[in-house]
N, C-alpha and C positions, 0 to 999 in steps of 0.2 A: 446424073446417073452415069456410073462407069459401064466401059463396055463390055466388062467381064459380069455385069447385070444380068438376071435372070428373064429371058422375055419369054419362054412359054413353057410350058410342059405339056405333054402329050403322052396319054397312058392306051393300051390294052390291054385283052386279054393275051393272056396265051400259056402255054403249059411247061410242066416242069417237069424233073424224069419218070415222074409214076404214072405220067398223063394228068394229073391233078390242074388245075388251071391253077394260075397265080397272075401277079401283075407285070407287066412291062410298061418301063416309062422310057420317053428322053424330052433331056432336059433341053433345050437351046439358052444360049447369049445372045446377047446385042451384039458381039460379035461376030458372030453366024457359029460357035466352036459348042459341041453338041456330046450330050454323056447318055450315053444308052445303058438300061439295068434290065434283068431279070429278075425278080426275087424268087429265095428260095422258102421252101414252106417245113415243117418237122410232120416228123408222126409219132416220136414221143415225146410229145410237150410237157415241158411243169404247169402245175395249175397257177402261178402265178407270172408266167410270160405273158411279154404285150399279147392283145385280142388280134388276131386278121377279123378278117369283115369277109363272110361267106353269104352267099347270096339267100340258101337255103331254095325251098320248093324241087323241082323234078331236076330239072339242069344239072350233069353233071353230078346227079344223087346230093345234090347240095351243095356243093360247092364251090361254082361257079362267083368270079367275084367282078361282075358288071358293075354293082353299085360302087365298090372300090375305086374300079377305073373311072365310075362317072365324077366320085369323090377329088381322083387326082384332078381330073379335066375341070374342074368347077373349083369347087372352095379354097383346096389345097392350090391348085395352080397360080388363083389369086391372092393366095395369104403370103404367097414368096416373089411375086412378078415384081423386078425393080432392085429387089437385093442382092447384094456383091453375093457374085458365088465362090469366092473367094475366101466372105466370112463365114465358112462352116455354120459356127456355134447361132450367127444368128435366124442362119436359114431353118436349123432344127428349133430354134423357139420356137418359129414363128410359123412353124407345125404342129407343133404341140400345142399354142396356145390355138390355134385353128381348129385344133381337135378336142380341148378343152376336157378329156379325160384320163385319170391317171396313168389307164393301158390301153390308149388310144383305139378303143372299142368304137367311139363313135365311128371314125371314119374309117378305120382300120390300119391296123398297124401294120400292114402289108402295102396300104396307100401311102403312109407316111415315109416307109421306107426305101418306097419304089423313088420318090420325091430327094431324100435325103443322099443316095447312093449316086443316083443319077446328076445331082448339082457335085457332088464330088469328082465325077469323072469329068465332067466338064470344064470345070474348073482347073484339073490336069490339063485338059485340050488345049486351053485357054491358053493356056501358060508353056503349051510345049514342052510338056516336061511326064514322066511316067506317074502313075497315082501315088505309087511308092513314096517318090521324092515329095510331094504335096501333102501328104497326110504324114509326113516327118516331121516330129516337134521335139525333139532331141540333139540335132547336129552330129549324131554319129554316124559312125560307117555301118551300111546297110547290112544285116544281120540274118540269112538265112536260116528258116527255121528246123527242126528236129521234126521229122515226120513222123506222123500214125498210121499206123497201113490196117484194116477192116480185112483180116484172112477169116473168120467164123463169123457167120451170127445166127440170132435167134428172136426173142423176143417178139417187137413191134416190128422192128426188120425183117423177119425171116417168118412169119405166119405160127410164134411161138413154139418153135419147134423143139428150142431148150429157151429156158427160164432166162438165162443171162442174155444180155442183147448184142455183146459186140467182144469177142474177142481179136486182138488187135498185136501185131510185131513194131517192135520200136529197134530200129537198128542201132547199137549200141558201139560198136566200131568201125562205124563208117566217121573218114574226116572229109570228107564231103559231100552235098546235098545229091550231085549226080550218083555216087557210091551208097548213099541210104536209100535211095527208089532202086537201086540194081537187088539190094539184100533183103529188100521186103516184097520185089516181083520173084525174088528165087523160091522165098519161102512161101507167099503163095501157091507156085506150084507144084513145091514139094507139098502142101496140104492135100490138092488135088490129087496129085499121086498116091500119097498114104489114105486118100479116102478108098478112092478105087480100088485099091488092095484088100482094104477092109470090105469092099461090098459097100459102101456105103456111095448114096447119090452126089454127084460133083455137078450134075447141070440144073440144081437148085443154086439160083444167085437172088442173093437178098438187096434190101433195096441203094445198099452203099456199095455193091458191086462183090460184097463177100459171099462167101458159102454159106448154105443153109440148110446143111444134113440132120439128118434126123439120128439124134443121138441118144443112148441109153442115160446119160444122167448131164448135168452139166458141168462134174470133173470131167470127165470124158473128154473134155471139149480142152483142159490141161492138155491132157498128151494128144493129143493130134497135132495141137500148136506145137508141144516141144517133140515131136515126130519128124513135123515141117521142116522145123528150125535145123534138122539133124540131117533130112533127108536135100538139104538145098546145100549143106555143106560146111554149115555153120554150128558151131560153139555156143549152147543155151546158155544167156545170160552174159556171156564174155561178148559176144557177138550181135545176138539178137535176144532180145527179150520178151516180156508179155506185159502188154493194158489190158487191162478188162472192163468194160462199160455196163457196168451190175444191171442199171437202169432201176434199182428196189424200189421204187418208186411202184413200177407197173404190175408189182405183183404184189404188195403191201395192202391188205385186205384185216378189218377191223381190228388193226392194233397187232399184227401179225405178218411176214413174210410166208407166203403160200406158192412151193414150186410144185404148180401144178404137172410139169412134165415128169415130178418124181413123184407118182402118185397121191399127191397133196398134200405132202411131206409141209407140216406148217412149223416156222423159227419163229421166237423169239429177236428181238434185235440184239440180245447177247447171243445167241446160237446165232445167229449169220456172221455178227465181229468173229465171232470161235472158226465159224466154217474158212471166212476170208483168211484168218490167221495161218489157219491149217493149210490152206491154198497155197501162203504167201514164204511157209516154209517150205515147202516141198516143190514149186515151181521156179520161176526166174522173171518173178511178178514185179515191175518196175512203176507199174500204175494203177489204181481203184477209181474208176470213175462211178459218182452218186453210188456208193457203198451203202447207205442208206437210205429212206425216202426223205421227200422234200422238206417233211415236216415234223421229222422225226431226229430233233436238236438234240434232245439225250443220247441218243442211238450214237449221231453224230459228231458229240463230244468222247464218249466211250472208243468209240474207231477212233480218233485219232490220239486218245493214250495209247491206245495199243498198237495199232499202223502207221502211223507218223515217220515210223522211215521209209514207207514206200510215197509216191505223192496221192496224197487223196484230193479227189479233183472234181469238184461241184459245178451239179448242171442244172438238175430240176433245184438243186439246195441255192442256187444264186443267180439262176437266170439272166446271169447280165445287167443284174440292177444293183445299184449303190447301196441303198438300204440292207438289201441281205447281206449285202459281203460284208459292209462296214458291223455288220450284224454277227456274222463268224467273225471277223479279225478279232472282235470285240471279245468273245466268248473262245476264243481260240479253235476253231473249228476247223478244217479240213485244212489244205496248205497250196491249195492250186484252183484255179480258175475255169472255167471251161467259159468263151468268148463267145456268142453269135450274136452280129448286128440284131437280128431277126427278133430274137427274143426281147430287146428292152424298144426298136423301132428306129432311132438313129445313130449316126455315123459318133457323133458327141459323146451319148448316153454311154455307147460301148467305147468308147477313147478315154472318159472318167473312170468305168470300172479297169480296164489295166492300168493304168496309171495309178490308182487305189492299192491292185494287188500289189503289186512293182514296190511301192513304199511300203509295203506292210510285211515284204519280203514272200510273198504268192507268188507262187509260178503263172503261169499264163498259157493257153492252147487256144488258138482260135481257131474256128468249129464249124463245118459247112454242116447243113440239114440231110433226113432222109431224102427228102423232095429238092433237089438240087437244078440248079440248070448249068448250059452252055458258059457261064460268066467268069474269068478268072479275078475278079477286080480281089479276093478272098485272098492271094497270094501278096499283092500288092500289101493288104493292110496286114501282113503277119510278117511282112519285111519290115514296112513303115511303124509301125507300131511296135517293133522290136518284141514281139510275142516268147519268140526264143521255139516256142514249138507249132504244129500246127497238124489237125485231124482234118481228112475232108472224103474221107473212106478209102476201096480198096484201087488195085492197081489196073484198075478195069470199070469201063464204061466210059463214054466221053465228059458227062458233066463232073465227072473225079480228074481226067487225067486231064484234063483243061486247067486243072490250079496245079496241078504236078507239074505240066508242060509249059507253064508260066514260069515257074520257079525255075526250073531245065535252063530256061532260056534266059533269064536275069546272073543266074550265076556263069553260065557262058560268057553273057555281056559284061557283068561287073567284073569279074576276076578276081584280083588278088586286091581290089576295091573291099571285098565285101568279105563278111566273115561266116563261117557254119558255128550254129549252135551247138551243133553235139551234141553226145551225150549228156554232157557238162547241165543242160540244159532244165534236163528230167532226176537228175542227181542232185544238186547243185541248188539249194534257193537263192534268186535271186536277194542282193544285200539292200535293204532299207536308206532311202536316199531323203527322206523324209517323213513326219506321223503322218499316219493315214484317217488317223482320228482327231 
């Protein structure tokens, strides 16, 4: 047994930014070198993401997940005790095979991940060396990712205040990662200030740190972004652009899109591709995230005849798992990935799916949750993994500017080492380095 061997795990509770409990694990070595995780939890999940394991009854209104932590301290701590933590790929088996179902509902996929994260950082420790470099399976020079910055929301975020869940600035001519956090805190602020002008509430903050005003429709939520964009000093579209996190998913009610905030104005899935269009001429729209629902493959091949030059960027549509994406590449479906460990359960599972997009010529974003904590390890694996871009909300609250101030600090350290994706990024598909099928 080497001494980079896993000898214990040790889980609790504890909470994440909504106050929600979630898990905390740390890992120990036989060599005393120890990886400590938080995991993070969603609040708008696909129906086909890994299961967490919530406790249910009074606790926490349900939520509470003791039997998770008792899961890591028991079954899971002994399905890994002994194996190199070194080798990733076998520690995630032999969680899965522990947990013996396909979205690790038995024990939870909040147990499994807390397990998976935590042997990766240790293994970092282990080795003296930062997570980044350890979860590098490429040999190239480490790759600074293209930020998302969360200036609106609405949706499951913001207590449905507009229909859409996340409108989002992507700083477009910034050449550096410190220079894209400066362009996306300006525009922030100039949101705040153009709200205030309008009379409208600024000390609603949604739950990734954005705004959560109460808007007459959700174009509306168009020009305030390009308001922002104007009033921080910047150039719409040359400068600073627009994502938008549809989430259709959430408001997709018997075969129909239903915005309830515009008086139950109900689409079609060709009336909402029509509405995104119309959005995507008239604004300086650079991204659609889940433009449609999860399950709605027609829909989803129609958007991307017609929207394909902006990136359409699948989250409930691909969860993180091999199967659906190798499932779009197949059928030609959206052109961008949306990444979160969380949703498929380990560190593996989600290193297959980029590596997937990557050959199939997909872009890639990896993706913090609503329910976020204190952990930057999120930063490390959107370097390591050469993502090219990465969302993990706005410029404001500690569990956000914790993988912001990670990256701050890696491109200070690295220098002229490491490269900024840029816009090149969100523009630009990556080139096919093999089938993906």
């Amino acid at each position: 047994m080497t001494d980079t061997a896993i000898a214990t795990a040790f889980a609790w509770e504890a909470l994440d930014s909504r106050g929600k409990p979630t898990v905390a694990c740390e890992i120990t070595l036989r060599d005393g070198s120890t990886g400590q995780v938080t995991v993070p939890s969603g609040a708008s999940t696909g129906r086909h993401e890994a299961r967490e394991l919530r406790d249910g009854g009074l606790r926490y209104d349900g939520n509470g997940v003791r039997d998770a932590v008792g899961n890591v301290n028991t079954v899971l701590a002994e399905s890994v005790r002994g194996i190199d933590s070194l080798d990733q790929p076998q520690v995630d088996a032999a969680l899965r095979a522990a947990d013996g179902s396909d979205d690790l509902g038995r024990l939870g996929a909040n147990a499994v991940l807390a397990v998976s994260i935590g042997t990766a950082i240790a293994a970092a420790a282990a080795q003296h060396l930062p997570l980044y470099r350890t979860v590098d399976d490429t040999g190239r020079a480490p790759l600074l990712p293209l930020p998302m910055v969360n200036i609106l929301s609405g949706g499951a975020h913001a207590g449905r205040s507009i229909d859409i869940q996340d409108f989002l600035v992507v700083p477009m001519s910034a050449t550096s990662f410190s220079d894209a956090i400066e362009i996306c805190s300006r525009v922030r602020r100039g949101a705040t200030q153009v709200l205030a002008e309008r009379d409208l509430p600024v000390a609603l903050v949604a739950d990734e740190g954005g705004l959560g005003p109460i808007l007459p429709s959700n174009r509306s939520a168009l020009d305030v972004m390009v308001a922002a964009i104007e009033r921080a000093g910047f150039t719409p579209g040359a400068d600073a652009a627009i994502a938008i996190d549809v989430a259709a998913t959430q408001f997709h009610t018997a075969g129909d899109y239903v915005l309830a905030a515009e008086n139950g104005r109900r689409l079609t899935s060709t009336e909402l591709i029509d509405e995104l269009v119309a959005w995507s001429g008239d604004y300086p729209i650079v991204s659609l995230e889940d433009a449609l629902a999860e399950d709605d493959w027609h829909g989803w091949a129609l958007a991307t005849a017609r929207l394909g030059g902006v990136q359409l960027l699948g989250d409930d549509l691909f969860v993180t798992n091999e199967r659906r994406l190798r499932r779009g590449v197949a059928d030609g479906v959206a052109n961008a990935v949306l990444v979160k460990p969380n949703q498929i359960g380990t560190l593996t599972d989600a290193r297959s799916v980029v590596a997937i997009a990557h050959a199939a010529g997909y872009r890639t974003v990896l993706s913090a949750r609503s329910g976020e904590t204190e952990d930057s390890w999120l930063a490390d694996l959107a370097i390591g993994w050469r993502t090219g871009q990465i969302k993990v909300g706005s410029t404001m609250r500690s569990e956000r500017t914790a993988k912001w101030n990670r990256l701050l600090r890696l491109e200070a350290e690295l220098g002229d080492s490491a490269e900024y994706a840029g816009a090149a990024a969100i523009t630009t598909a990556p080139h096919p380095v093999v089938s993906a099928l």
